[in-house]
C-alpha positions in Angstrom: 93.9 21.8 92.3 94.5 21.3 88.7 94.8 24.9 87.0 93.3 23.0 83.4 93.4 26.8 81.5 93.6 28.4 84.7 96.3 31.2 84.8 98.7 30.3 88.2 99.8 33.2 88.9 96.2 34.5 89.4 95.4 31.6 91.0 98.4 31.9 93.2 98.0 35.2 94.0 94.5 34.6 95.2 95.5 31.6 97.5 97.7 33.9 99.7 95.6 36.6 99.5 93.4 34.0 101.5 95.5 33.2 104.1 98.2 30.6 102.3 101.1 29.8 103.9 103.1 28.4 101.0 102.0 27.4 97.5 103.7 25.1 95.1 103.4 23.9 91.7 103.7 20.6 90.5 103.5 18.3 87.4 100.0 16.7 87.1 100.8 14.9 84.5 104.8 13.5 83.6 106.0 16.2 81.8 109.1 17.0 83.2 111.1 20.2 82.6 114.4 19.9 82.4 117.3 22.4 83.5 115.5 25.4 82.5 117.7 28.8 81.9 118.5 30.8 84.8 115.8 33.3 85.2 113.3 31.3 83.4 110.1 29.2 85.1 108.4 27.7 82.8 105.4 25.5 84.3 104.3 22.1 82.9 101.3 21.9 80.5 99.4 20.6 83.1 100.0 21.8 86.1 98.7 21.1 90.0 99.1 24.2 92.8 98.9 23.2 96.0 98.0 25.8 98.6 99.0 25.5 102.8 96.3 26.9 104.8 96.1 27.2 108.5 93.2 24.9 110.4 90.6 27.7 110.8 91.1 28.8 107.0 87.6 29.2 105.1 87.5 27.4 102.0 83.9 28.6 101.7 85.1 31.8 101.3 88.1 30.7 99.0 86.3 29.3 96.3 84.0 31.7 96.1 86.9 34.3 95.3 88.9 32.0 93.2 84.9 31.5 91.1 84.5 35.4 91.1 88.3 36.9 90.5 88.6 34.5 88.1 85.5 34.5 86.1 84.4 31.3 86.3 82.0 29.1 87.1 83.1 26.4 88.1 86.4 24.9 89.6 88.3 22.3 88.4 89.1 18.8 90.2 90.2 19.4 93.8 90.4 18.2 96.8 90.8 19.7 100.8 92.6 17.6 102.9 93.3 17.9 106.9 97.0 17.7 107.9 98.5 17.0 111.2 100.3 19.4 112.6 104.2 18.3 112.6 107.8 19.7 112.3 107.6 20.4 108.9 111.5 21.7 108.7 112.4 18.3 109.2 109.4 16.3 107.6 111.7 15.7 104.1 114.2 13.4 106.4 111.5 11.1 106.1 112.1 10.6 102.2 116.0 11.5 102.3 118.1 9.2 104.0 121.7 8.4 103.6 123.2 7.0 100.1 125.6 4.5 99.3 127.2 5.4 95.7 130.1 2.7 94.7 132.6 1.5 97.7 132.9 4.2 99.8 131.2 7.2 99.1 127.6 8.3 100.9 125.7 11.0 100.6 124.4 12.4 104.3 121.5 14.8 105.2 121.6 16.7 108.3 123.5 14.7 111.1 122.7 11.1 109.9 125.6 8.8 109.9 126.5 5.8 108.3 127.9 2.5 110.3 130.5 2.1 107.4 133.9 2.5 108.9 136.1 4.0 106.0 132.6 5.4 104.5 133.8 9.2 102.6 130.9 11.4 103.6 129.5 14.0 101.8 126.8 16.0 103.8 124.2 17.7 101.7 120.5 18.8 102.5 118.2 18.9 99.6 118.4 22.8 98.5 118.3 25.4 95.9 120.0 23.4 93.0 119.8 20.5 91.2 122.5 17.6 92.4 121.6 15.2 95.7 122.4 12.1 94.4 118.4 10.9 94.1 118.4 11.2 90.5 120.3 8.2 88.5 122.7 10.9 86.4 124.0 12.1 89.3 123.8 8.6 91.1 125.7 7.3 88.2 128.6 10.3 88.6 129.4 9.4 92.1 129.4 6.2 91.2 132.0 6.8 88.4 134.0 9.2 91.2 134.3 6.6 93.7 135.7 4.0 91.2 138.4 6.5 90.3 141.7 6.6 91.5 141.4 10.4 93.2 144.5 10.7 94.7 146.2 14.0 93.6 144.3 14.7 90.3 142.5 18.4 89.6 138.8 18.3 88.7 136.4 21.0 86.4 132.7 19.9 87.2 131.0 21.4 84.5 127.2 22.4 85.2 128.2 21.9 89.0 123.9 22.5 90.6 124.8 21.5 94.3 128.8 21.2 93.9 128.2 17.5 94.7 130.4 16.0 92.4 133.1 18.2 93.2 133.1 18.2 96.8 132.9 14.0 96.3 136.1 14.5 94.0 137.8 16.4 97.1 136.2 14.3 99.8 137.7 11.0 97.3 141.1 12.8 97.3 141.2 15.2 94.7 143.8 18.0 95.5 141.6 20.7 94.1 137.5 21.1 91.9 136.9 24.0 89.9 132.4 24.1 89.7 131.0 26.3 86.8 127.6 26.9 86.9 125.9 30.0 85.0 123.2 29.8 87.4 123.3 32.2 90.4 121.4 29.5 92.7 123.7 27.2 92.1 126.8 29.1 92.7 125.5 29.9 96.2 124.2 26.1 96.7 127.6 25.1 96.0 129.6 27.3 98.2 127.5 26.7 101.1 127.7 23.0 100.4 131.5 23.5 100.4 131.7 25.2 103.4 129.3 22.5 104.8 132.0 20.0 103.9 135.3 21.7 105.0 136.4 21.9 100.9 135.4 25.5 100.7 139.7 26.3 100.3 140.2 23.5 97.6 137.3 24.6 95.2 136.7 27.7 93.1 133.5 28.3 92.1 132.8 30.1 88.8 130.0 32.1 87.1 130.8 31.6 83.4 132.3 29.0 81.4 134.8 32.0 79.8 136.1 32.6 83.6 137.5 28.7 83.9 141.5 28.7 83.3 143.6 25.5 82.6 143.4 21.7 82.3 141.9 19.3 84.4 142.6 15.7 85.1 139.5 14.9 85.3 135.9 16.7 83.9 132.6 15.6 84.8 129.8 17.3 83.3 126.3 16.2 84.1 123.9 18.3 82.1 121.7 17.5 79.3 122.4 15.8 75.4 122.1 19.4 74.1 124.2 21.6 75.8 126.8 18.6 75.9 126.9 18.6 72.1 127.0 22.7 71.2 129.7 22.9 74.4 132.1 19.7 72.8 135.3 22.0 72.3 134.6 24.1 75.5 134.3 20.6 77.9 137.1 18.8 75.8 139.2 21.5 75.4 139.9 21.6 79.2 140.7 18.0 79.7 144.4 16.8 79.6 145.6 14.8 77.5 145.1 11.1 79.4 142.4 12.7 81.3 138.8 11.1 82.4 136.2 12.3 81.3 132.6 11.6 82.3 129.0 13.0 80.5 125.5 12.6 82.2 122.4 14.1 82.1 122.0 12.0 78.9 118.8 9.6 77.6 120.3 6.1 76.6 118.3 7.0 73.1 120.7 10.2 73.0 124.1 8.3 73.0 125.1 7.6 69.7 124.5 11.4 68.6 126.9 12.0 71.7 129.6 9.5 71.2 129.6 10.6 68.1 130.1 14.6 68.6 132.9 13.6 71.5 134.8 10.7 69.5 137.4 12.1 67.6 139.0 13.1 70.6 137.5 10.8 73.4 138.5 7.1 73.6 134.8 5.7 74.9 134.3 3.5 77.5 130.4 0.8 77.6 127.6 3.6 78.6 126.7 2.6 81.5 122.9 2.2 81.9 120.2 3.2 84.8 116.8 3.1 84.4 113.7 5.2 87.0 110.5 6.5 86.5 109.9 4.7 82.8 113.5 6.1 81.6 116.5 5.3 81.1 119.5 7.7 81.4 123.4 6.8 80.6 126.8 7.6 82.0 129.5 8.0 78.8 133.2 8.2 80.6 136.4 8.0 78.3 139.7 8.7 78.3 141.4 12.3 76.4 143.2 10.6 73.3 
């Protein structure tokens, strides 16, 4: 159902107060929202809820409750539909398969393998944080990580979500990945994911960008063009002098303002374009001068 000016957690509240067995809200429009603050949820200015019902639920009764409680007369556009019963725990396999990013490196969900015979696998279920290689700025990360030469170097992934990037860095050869993310879901996505991937001793993962000590051979950051603008002396700062560097989470109309914060003491390499969905998001990778 689309809420229109209908209040969702009203509406929400009413749906399991009727029997729902999960409800979730969705875009009904394409308005995305992008990497809200920790603690924050804001919704979409227009926004879908979907409610899960068992078989013998009464939707009679349901609307009715939602028209009264609510104060309305009338609901807006919405639709019941009859759903087979399946094993829903394992229903998102369908969608998420296994990834090739560059040479060697795929991204794995549950047990699936890949027939590649020096593949590096990364195994990561989608979860509580942002980061499983769907979306082209992290695509375009592993991508960059793969091309690298790994062997030996120390990693900071800045604004780690899932920890992807850092576990690829270990699973590509890295020696050891610092991940700093200042949301708690993250920070427990990423040890898990660790753990998960037998890296769990070779990356420390921090709460605060205050708590990260040292230089790095290589930083990635894959967050968004603001934060990767106010945070220029915090990212660049703990990048050695020769290191890689690699920003993401950026729209290709957003480069030039970012080049241009980074560039007195980044040598640039060509962004490196991907477009999905209508837009078109860059990878910027230099070198510390």
């Amino acid at each position: 159902m689309d809420l229109r000016a209908l209040d969702a957690d009203a509406v929400e509240e009413i749906f399991l107060q009727s029997g729902a067995q999960s409800v979730t809200l969705t875009d009904a429009a394409d308005n995305p929202v992008l990497e809200p603050a920790p603690g924050e949820a804001p919704l979409w200015v227009d926004t879908r809820i979907t409610g899960l019902f068992p078989a013998d639920a009464d939707f009679e009764e349901l609307e009715n409750k939602l028209l009264h409680d609510l104060g309305i007369g009338k609901l807006p556009p919405h639709r019941i539909e009859k759903l087979e019963d399946r094993a829903w725990e394992r229903e998102w396999l369908k969608d998420f398969q296994p990834m090739r990013f560059g040479d060697r490196l795929w991204i794995c969900p549950g047990d699936m393998q890949t027939d590649q015979r020096d593949a590096v696998v990364v195994r990561l279920d989608p979860g509580l944080a942002f980061g499983t290689g769907t979306h082209p700025t992290t695509a375009l990360c592993l991508e960059w990580l793969d091309a690298l030469d790994n062997t030996g170097p120390t990693i900071l992934d800045y604004g780690c979500g899932s920890g992807v990037l850092a576990i690829a860095a270990l699973k590509l050869g890295a020696e050891k990945a610092v991940a700093m993310d200042i949301d708690p879901q993250a920070l427990i996505a990423t040890r898990l994911n660790a753990e998960r991937n037998d890296v769990a001793g070779r990356v420390e993962v921090l709460g605060s960008d205050e708590a990260i000590e040292g230089r790095f051979d290589v930083v990635v950051a894959n967050i968004l063009a603001g934060p990767l603008v106010e945070l220029v002396h915090s990212i660049t700062s703990r990048l050695s002098k020769g290191g890689k560097l690699a920003l993401s989470g950026v729209l290709s109309a957003q480069v030039l303002d970012i080049m241009h914060a980074y560039k007195p003491l980044i040598r640039f390499n060509e962004p490196v374009l991907r477009e999905q969905d209508g837009q078109s998001w860059a990878l910027l990778s230099g070198t510390r001068i």
